[in-house]
C-alpha positions in Angstrom: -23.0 -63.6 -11.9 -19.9 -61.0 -12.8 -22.3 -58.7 -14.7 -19.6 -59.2 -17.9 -21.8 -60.7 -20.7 -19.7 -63.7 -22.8 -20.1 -62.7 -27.0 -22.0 -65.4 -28.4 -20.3 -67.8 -30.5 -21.8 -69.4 -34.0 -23.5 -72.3 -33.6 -21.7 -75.1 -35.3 -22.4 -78.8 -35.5 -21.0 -81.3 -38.3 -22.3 -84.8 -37.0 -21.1 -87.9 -38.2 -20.6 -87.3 -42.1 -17.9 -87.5 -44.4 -17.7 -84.5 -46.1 -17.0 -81.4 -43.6 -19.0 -78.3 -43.3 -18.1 -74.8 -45.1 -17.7 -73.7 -41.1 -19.1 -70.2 -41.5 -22.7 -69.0 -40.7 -25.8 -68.2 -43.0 -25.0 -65.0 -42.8 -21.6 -65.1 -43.5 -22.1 -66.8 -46.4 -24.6 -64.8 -47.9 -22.5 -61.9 -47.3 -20.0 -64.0 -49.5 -22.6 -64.8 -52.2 -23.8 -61.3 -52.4 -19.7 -59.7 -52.7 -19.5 -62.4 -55.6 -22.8 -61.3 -57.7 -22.5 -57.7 -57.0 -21.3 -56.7 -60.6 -24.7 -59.2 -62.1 -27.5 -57.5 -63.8 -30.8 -59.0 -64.0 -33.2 -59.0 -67.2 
């Protein structure tokens, strides 16, 4: 070993299926969801 750790990558699998993924992470998505409903006010 070099002692120089490798980042991570996301984790990413689409299979066999016709329709593609979004190809971001949970996270990033939620992140996205979140920016999008900032302004909403609950009742």
């Amino acid at each position: 070993m070099t002692g120089i750790a490798t980042p991570a990558l996301p984790s990413y699998d689409s299979g066999a299926w016709d329709v593609p993924l979004l190809g971001d992470t949970i996270g990033d998505n939620l992140d996205r969801t979140v920016a999008r409903h900032a302004t909403a006010t609950h009742s």
